[in-house]
C-alpha positions in Angstrom: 247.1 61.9 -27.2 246.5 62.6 -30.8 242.3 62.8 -31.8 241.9 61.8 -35.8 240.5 65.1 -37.4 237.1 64.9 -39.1 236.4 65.8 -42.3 233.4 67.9 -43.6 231.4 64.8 -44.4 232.0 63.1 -41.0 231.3 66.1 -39.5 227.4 66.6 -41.5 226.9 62.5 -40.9 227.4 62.8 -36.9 225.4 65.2 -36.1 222.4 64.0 -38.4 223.0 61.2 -36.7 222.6 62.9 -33.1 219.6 65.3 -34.4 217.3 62.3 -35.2 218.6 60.3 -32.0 217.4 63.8 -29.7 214.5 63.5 -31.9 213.9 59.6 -30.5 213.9 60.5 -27.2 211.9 63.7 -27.0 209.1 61.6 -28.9 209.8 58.9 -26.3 209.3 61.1 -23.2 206.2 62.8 -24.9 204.5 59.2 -25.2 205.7 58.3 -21.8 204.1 61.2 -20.5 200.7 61.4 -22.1 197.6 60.3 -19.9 196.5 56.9 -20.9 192.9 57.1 -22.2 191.0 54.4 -19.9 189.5 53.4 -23.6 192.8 51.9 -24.4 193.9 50.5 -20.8 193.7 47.2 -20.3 193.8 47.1 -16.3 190.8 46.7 -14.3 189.1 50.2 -12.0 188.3 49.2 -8.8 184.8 50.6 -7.4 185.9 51.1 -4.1 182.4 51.4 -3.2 181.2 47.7 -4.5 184.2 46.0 -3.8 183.9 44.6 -7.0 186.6 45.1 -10.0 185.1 46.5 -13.0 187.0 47.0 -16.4 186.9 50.3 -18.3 183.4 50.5 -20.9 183.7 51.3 -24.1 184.9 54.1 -25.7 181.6 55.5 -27.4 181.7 57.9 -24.3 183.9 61.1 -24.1 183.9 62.0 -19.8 185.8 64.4 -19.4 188.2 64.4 -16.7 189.5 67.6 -16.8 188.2 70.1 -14.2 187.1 69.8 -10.5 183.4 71.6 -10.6 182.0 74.7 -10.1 181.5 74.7 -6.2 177.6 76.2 -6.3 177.4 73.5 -8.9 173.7 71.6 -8.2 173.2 68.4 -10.2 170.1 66.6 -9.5 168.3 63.3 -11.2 164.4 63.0 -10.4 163.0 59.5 -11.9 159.9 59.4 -14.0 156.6 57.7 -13.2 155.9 57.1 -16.9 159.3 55.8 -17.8 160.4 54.2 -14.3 164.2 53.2 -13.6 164.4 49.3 -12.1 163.8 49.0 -9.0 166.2 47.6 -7.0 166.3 43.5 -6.9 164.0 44.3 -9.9 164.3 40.8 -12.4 164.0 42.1 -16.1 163.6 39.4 -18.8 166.5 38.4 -21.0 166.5 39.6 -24.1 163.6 42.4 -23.6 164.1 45.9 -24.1 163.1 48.2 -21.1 162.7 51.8 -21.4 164.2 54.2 -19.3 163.4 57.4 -17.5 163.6 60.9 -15.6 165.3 64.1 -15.5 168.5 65.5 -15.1 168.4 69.1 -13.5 171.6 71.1 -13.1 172.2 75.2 -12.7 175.1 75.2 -15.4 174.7 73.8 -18.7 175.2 70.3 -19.3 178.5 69.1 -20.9 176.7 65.5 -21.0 174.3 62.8 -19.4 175.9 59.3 -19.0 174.6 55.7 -18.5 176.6 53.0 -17.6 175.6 49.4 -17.1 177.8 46.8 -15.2 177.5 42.9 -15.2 178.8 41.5 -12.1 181.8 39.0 -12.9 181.0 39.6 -17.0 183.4 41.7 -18.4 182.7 40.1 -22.0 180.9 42.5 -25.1 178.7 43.9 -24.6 180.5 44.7 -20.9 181.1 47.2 -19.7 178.0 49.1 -21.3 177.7 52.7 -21.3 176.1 55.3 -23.4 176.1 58.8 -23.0 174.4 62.4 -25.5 176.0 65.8 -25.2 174.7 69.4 -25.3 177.7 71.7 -27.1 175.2 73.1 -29.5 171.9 73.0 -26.7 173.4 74.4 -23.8 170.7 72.5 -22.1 170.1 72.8 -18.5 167.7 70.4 -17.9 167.5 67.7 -19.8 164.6 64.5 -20.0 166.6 61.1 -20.5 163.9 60.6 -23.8 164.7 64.1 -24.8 166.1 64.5 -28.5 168.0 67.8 -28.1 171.7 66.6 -28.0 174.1 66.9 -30.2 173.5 63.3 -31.7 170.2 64.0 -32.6 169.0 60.9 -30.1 167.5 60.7 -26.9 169.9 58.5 -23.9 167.1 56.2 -23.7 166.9 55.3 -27.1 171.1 54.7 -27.2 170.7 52.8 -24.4 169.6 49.1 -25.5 168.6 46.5 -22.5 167.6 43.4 -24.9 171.6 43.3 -25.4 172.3 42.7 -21.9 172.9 39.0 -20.9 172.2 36.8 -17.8 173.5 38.5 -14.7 173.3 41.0 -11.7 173.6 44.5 -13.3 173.7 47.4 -11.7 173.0 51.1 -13.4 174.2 55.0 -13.3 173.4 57.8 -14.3 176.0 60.5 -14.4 176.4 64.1 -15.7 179.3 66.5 -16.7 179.4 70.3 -16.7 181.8 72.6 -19.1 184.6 70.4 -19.1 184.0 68.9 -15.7 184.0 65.1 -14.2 181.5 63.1 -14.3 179.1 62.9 -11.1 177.4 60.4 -10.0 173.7 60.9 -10.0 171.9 57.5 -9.7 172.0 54.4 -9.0 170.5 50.9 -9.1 170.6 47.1 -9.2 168.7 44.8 -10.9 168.6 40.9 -12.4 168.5 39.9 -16.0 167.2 35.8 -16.3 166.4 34.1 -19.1 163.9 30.8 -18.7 166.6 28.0 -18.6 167.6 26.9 -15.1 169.7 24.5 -13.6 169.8 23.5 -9.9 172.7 22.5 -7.4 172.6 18.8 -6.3 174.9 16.7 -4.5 177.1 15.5 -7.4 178.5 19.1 -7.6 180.6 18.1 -4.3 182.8 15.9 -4.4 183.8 15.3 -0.7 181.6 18.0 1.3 177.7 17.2 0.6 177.4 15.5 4.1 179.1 18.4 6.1 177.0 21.1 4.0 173.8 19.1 5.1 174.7 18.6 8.4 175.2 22.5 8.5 172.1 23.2 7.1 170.0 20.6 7.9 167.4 20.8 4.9 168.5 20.8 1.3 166.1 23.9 0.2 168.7 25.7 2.2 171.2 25.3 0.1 170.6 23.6 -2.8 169.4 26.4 -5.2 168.5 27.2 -8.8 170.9 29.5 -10.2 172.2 30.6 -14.4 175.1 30.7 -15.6 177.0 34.3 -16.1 181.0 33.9 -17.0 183.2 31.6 -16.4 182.7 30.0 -13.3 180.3 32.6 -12.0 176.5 32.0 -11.8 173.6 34.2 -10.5 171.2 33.1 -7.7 167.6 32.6 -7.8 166.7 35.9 -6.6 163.9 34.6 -4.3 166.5 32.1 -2.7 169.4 34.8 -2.5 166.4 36.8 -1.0 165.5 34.5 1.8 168.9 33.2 3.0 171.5 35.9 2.5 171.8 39.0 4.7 174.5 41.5 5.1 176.2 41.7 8.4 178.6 44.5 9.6 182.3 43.0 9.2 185.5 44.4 9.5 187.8 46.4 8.2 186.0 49.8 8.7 182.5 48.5 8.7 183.0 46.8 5.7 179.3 44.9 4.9 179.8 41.2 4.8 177.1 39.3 3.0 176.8 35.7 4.5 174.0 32.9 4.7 171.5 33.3 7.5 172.4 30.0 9.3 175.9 31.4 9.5 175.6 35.1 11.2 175.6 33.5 14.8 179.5 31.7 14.1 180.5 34.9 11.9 179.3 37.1 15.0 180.8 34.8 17.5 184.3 34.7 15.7 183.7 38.7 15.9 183.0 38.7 19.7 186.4 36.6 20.1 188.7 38.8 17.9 187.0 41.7 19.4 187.7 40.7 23.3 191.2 39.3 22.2 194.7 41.2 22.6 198.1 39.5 20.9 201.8 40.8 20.6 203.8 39.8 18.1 207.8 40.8 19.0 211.2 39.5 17.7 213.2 39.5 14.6 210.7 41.7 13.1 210.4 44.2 15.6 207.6 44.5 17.9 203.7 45.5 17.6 202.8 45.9 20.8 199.0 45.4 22.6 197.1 45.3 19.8 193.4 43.9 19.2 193.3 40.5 17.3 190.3 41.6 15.3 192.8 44.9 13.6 194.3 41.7 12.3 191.9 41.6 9.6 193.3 44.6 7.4 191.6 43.4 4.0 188.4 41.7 3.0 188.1 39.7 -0.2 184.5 38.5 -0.3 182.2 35.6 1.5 178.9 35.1 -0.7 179.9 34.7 -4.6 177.8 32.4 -6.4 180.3 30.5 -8.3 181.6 27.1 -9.3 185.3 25.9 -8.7 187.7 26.6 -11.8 186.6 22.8 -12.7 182.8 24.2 -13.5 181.5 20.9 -11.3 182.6 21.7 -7.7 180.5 24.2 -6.0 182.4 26.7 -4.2 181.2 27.2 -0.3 181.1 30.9 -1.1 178.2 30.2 -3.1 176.2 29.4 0.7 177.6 32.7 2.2 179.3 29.9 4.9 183.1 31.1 3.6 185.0 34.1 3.7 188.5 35.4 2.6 190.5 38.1 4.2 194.1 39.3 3.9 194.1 38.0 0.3 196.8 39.8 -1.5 199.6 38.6 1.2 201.8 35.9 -0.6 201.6 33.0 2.2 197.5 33.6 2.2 197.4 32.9 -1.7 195.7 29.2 -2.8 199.0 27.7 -4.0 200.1 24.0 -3.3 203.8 25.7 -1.9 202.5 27.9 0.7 201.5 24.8 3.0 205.2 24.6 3.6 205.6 28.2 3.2 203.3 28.7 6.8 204.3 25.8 8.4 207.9 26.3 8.7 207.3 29.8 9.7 204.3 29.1 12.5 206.1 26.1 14.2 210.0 26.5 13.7 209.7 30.2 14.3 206.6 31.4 16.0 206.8 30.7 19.8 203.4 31.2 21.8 204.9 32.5 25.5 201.8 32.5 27.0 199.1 35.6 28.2 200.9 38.2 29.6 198.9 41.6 31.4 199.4 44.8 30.1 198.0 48.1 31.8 195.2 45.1 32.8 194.8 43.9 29.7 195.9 40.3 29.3 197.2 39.4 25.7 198.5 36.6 23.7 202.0 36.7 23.4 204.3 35.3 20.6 207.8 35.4 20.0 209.1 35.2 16.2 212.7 35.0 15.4 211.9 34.7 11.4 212.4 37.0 8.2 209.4 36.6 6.7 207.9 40.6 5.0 205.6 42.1 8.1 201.7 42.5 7.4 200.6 46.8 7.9 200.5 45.8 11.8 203.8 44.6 12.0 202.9 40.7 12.0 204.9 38.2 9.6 202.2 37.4 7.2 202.8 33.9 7.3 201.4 34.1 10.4 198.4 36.6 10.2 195.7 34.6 9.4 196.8 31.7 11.6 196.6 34.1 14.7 192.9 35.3 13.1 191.8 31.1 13.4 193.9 30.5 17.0 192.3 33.2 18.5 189.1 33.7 17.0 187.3 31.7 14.0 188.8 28.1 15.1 186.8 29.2 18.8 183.6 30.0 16.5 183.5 26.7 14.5 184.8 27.7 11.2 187.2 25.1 9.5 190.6 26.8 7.9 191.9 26.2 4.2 195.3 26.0 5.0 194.6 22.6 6.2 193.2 21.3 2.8 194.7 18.5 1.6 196.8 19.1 -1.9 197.0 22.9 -1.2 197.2 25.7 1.1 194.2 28.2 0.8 194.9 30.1 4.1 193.0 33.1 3.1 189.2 31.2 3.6 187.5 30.2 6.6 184.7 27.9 5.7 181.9 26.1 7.9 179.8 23.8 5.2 182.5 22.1 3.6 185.0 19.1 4.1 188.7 20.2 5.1 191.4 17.3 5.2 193.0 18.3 8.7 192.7 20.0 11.9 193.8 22.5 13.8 194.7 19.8 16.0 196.3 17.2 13.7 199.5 15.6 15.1 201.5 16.1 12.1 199.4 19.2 10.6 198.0 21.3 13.2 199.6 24.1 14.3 197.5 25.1 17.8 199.7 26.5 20.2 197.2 28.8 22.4 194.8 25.9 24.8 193.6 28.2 27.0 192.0 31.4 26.5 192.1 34.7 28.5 188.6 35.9 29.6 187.3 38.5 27.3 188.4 42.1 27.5 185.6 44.5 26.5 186.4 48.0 26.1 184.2 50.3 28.4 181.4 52.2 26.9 181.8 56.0 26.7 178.2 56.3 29.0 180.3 53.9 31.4 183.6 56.5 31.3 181.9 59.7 31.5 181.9 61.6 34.7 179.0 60.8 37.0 178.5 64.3 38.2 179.2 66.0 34.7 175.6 67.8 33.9 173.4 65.7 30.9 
C-alpha cells in the first residue's frame, strides 16, 4: 500500500491543527478538575444536623476550606449582656433591626468571624444570608462582634442587617477561621421573624378530611391555628400554638428526633412498640435477609411536622398537625406518583407471599416469600414492599391510615392519623393485608437482666 506524500504546507497545517486540538483538551481537563466554588453551585448542602436542605449563601464571604486546624487550636464565642444574641424560640419583629453581640476568643490569629442566617423553606434573596470581616492586616486574636478592626474597616454587627430578613423560622451561626483554616462552628440559635398580618386555618382548607381531623382532635384550638406565609407552600406557626402542641419524640433511624403533635405521641409510640417487638424475613428471588427487626426497616426519615399547604396553596397538609410522617422517601415505589399504585400492587400481591410466623433461635418472625425483580432496599427487602411491611406489622396495628391507599395516587411514603384516606388496608379490591394474626411481642433482654448474678457490682 502506497501512503500519498505530504507536502511542506500539509505538513505545517496538520500539526497546527493538532497543537490547538492538545490545547482543547488540556484546558478541558483543567476546567474539569478545578473545585467548584459553592458561590457558583447551584445544588443544595444538606445540614446533616437539621435535616433540613439549605442552599449555598452568597458569595460576599471568602471561607476558606483549605487546611484541617492546628490541633491545640482553642476557639471560643462568649455572648454579651449588652448586645445579647436571640434567644432561642425568641420572636423578632419583621422589618426591625436587632443588634448583635459577644466575643470571639481564639489562641491563633483570626483568619475571619462569620455569620450566617438561614430561613427555613426560603431560599429566595436575601437567603441564604451570611456576612463575615477578616483580620490579614490585625492579626487579631480576640475579636468583639461590634469591633471595627478588620480589614473592611466595619464591625460584623454592623454588616449584618436583621430588618432585611422576612417572615420565617431562622436560625443563626457564628463561625471563625484561622490562617487558612475551615470554618468552625461557634454558635448557634433559632429564632422567629412575624410581621402583624395573620391568617388562620378553617375547615374550608380541607377538602375531604375536616371531620376525621376533628374527630382526632376533638377541639378545634387544637388544630386550627394562626400561621404566615414563608415560600411557596410553606407557612410558619404561631409560635405559642407550635409551643403548646408539638413535642419531639425519639424516632428512628439512629435516634433521629421526630417532632409530632402531642395528641399523636401515644400511636407514634405504639407503632414503635410494634416494630420494635416484631421480627420479618424476606427470602427469594432477591436473596435472603434473614431475622431481622421490623423497626431496622425504617432506614430514612423524611420529616412529620412541616407547616405547609398542599402544592394547591388551599389544602392543608396533615404534616402541618405533626399527625403524618414520611420515611424511606427516596425509594422510587415510595415517591407520590399516580403510577406507583400499580407499581406496589403488582409486586405485594402477585409476588409477595406471607408463609406465616416461623421460630428462629426462639424468636418467632414474619415470614415472606418474594419471587420478584424489583431493586432491594439497604436490608435486602424489594422496595416495593418496604413500607408495606412497616404498615402490616406496625403503624396499621397503631391506628395510622397509609397513603398508598389514596384515591388518584400512591403516596406510600406517609402514614397519617387526622386525615381522610380513600381505602383500607382491608379493601376487597385495594387492600393488600396478608398477616391476621400477630406473634406475641419479642423484647430483647435488658443487659441488668443478662449479666451474671454472682459477678461482683
Amino acid at each position: 500500500m502506497k501512503f500519498p506524500e505530504w507536502n511542506k504546507k500539509q505538513a505545517i497545517l496538520i500539526g497546527v491543527l493538532l497543537g490547538v486540538l492538545l490545547c482543547a483538551v488540556m484546558f478541558l481537563i483543567a476546567v474539569l478538575a478545578r473545585p467548584v466554588d459553592p458561590a457558583e453551585s447551584d445544588e443544595p448542602d444538606y445540614d446533616s444536623e437539621s435535616g433540613n436542605i439549605d442552599f449555598v449563601e452568597e458569595s460576599n464571604v471568602s471561607l476558606s476550606v483549605a487546611a484541617t486546624p492546628p490541633p491545640d487550636l482553642s476557639l471560643k464565642f462568649l455572648t454579651d449582656e449588652a448586645h445579647p444574641m436571640p434567644e432561642n424560640g425568641a420572636v423578632l419583629k419583621l422589618g426591625e433591626p436587632y443588634t448583635i453581640g459577644g466575643t470571639v476568643y481564639s489562641n491563633y490569629p483570626l483568619d475571619s468571624v462569620n455569620v450566617s442566617i438561614s430561613c427555613s423553606h426560603n431560599n429566595k434573596s436575601p437567603y441564604p444570608y451570611r456576612k463575615a470581616v477578616h483580620f490579614e492586616r490585625s492579626k487579631a486574636g480576640i475579636y468583639d462582634l461590634n469591633g471595627k478592626n478588620t480589614d473592611e474597616g466595619v464591625s460584623l454587627a454592623a454588616r449584618t442587617d436583621f430588618s432585611q430578613l422576612l417572615v420565617g423560622v431562622h436560625t443563626l451561626k457564628i463561625s471563625a477561621s484561622v490562617s487558612g483554616s475551615r470554618a468552625i462552628e461557634l454558635y448557634r440559635c433559632t429564632f422567629y421573624v412575624l410581621g402583624d398580618e395573620w391568617e388562620t386555618i378553617t375547615k374550608e382548607n380541607f377538602p375531604d378530611s375536616y371531620r376525621e381531623a376533628l374527630k382526632f382532635f376533638g377541639k378545634e384550638e387544637r388544630f386550627l391555628y394562626r400561621y404566615q406565609w414563608v415560600s411557596g407552600r410553606y407557612t410558619v406557626a404561631d409560635p405559642e400554638w407550635e409551643k403548646t402542641y408539638i413535642t419531639e419524640i425519639a424516632g428512628y433511624p439512629d435516634g433521629m428526633p421526630w417532632k409530632v403533635h402531642i395528641d399523636a405521641v401515644p400511636y407514634f409510640e405504639k407503632a414503635f412498640d410494634y416494630l420494635n417487638t416484631s421480627y420479618v424475613r424476606v427470602h427469594g428471588s432477591n436473596g435472603d435477609t434473614g431475622v431481622i427487626k421490623a423497626i431496622d426497616l425504617i432506614t430514612e426519615y423524611n420529616g412529620c411536622y412541616v407547616s405547609r399547604f398542599t402544592s394547591s396553596l388551599k389544602s392543608i397538609s396533615h404534616h402541618t398537625f405533626g399527625t403524618a410522617v414520611d420515611v424511606n422517601a427516596s425509594m422510587e415505589p415510595n415517591k407520590n406518583t399516580e403510577a406507583n399504585t400499580k407499581v406496589i400492587d403488582d409486586d405485594v400481591k402477585l409476588h409477595l407471599a406471607f408463609t406465616g410466623i416461623h421460630t428462629d433461635n426462639g424468636i418467632p418472625y414474619y415470614d415472606f416469600a418474594y419471587d420478584g425483580t424489583y431493586e432491594n432496599d439497604p436490608n435486602g427487602v424489594p422496595q416495593t414492599c418496604v413500607n408495606y411491611l412497616l404498615y402490616e406489622l406496625g403503624f396499621f396495628r397503631a391506628g395510622f391510615d397509609w397513603a398508598h391507599y389514596y384515591k388518584s395516587t400512591s403516596d406510600a411514603m406517609h402514614f397519617c392519623l387526622s386525615e381522610f384516606v380513600t381505602y383500607n388496608h382491608e379493601h376487597a379490591k385495594y387492600g393488600l393485608r396478608k398477616v391476621y394474626q400477630y406473634a406475641d411481642p419479642v423484647t430483647e433482654p435488658s443487659p441488668a437482666a443478662t449479666a451474671d448474678p454472682t459477678a461482683a457490682s
